[in-house]
N, C-alpha and C positions, 0 to 999 in steps of 0.2 A: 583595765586599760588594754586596746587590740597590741597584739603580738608589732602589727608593723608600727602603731605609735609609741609601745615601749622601745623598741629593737632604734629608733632616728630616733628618740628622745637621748637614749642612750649615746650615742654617737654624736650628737650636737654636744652633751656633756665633755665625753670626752674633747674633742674638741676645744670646748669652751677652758677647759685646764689646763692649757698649753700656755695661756695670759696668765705671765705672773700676778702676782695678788688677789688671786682668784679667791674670796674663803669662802661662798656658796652659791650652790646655784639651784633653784627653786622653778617647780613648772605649776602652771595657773591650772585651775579646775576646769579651764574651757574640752583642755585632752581630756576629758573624759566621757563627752559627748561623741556618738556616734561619727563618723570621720564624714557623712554624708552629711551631716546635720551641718545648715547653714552657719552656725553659731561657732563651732567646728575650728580652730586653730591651735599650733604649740606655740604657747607663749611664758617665755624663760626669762626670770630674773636671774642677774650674774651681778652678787654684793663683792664689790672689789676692793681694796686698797692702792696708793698709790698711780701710775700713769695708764692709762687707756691708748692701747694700741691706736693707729688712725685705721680706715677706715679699710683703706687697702689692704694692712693687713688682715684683718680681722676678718672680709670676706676670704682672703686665700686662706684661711682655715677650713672654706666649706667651696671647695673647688667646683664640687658637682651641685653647685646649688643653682639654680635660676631664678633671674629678675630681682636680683642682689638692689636694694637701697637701703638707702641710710638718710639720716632725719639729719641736718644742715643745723638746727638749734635745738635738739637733744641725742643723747648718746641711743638712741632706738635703730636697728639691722632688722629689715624684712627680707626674704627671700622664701623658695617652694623646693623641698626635698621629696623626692618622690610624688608629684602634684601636692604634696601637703603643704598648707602655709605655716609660716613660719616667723615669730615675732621674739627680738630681744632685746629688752631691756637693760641697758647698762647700770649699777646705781653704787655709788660710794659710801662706802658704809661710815665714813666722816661725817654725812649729810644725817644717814638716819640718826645719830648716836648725837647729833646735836641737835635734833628734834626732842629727840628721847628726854638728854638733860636738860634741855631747858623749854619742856610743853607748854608750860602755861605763857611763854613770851613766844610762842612760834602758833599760837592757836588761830595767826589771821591765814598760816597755810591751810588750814583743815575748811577753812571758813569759805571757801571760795570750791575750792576741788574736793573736802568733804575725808574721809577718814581709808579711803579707797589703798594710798600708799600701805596702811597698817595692816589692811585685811589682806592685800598679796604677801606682806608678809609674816604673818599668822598662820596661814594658810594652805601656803604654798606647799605643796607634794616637793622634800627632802631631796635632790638628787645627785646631789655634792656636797661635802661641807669637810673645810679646813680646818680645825679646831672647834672650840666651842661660842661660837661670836654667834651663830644663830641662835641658839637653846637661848643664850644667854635676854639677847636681845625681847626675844618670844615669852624669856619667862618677864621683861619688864614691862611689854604690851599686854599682860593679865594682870597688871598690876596698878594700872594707873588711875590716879586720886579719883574721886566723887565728882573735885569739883573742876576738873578737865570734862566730865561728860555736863557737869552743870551748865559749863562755861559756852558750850557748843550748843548746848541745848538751847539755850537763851539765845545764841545768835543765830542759829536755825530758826526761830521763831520770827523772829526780828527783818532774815532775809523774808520769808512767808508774808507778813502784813506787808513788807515793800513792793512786796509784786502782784499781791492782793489789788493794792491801788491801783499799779500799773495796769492790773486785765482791769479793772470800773474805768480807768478811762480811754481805753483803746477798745471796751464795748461800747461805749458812749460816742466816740469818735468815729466808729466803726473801719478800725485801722485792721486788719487781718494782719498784716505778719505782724505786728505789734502785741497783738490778742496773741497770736502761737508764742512769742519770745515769754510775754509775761506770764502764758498758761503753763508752760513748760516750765521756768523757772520756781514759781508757786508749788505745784507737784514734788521738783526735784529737791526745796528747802519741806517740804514738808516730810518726804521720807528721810532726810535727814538728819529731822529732830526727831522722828520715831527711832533711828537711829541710835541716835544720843540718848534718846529716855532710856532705850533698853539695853545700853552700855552697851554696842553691839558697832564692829565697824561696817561700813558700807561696803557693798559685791561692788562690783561693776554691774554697768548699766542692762546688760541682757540677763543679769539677776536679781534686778532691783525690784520687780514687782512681784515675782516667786516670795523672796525673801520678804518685804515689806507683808505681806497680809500673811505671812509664817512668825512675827513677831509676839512673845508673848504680850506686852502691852500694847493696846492700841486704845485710839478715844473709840468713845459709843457711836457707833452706826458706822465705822466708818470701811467696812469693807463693802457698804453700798455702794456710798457716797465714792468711792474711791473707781472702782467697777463703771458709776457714773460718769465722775468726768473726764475721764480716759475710752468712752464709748463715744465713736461716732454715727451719730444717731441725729437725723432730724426732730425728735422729740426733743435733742439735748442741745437747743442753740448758746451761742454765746453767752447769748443772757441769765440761762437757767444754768448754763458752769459757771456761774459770776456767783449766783445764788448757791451752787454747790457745797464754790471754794472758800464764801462768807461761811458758812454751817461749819467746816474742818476747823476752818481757824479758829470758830470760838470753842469747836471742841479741845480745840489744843491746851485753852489755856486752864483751862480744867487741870491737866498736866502738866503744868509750871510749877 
């Protein structure tokens, strides 16, 4: 990590300690990308207890910061330290710890936004912590049943043939955003279930394709096939990603 993203990482921390019920606070793998690199942001989960500041104050913690907002229907603070951008996540740790105990009745959360909540915090580079509520929590995300990844992995599968359909009839129709909504959807339930096969949770989306074809299981062919329909190529119209995304799927169930 460069000197000046440690030295403001630092500092937003402290900062961030000031709000009671604070017990961690954790920075995303994005700071570790060169600060030029488009991709390029500090983004900090802060696992709290108890009442969240409002917004006002929470900005006068970071006085010298510019283009301070704040998200209207999530707890999320944007602002730029030193031109650096700057993103933070508010998150109750009542919320994760009732995910936790009871996985297998909260698995329609995963099923929509995918396993992303777990791998921030898995993950997350250490840069506060109150007690032991994180270890604790991290050692129960390496521990979870067989059939939590089953479960996911079936309904990964499940969104994939749904959107399968949707791209055959919006080629057939020749509806274009419809073709992108169901091409995009189809892709994103499919690394999903690759995902889930390989009991692994999901990056975010600017590391979804790194990671997906870094996965130890994958079906046969499909770092082609994959390379394929994510190439824009007039050899690869619609119709031959229809034919693609038919070929993935049946490789998948090979994998069920």
């Amino acid at each position: 990590m460069k000197r000046k993203v440690q030295r403001i990482s630092s500092y937003i921390t402290d900062q961030l300690q000031m709000i009671d019920g604070v017990v961690a606070i954790t920075l995303h793998e994005s700071a570790e990308s060169d600060i030029n690199d488009p991709y390029f942001f500090l983004s900090l989960d802060v696992y709290y207890h108890g009442a969240l500041p409002d917004a006002g104050r929470r900005q006068s913690l970071f006085e010298d910061a510019g283009g301070f907002e704040t998200s209207s229907y999530s707890t999320k603070d944007r602002f730029f330290i030193e031109k650096l951008p700057v993103r933070i996540e508010y998150k109750h740790i009542q919320r994760v710890e009732h995910l936790l105990q009871n996985v297998d009745e909260n698995l329609w959360a995963f099923r929509e936004t995918g396993t992303y909540m777990f791998y921030r915090l898995a993950k997350g580079a250490v840069l506060y912590e109150d007690g032991d509520w994180l270890n604790q929590i991290r050692t129960q995300l390496s521990q979870l049943p067989h059939n939590f990844w089953e479960a996911l992995r079936e309904a990964y599968f499940y969104s994939a043939e749904h959107y399968l359909v949707d791209l055959k009839s919006a080629v057939l129709q020749k509806d274009d955003l419809f073709y992108l909504i169901s091409l995009s959807g189809f892709i994103k339930s499919i690394c999903s279930f690759l995902f889930a096969l390989n009991h692994r949770f999901e990056p975010s989306g600017r590391q979804l394709f790194q990671q997906t074809l870094a996965l130890d299981t994958l079906p046969e062919n499909f770092r082609g096939r994959f390379h394929s329909i994510l190439r824009e190529d007039p050899e690869y119209p619609p119709e031959r990603k229809q034919e693609i995304a038919e070929l993935m799927t049946r490789s998948m169930i090979n994998l069920m």
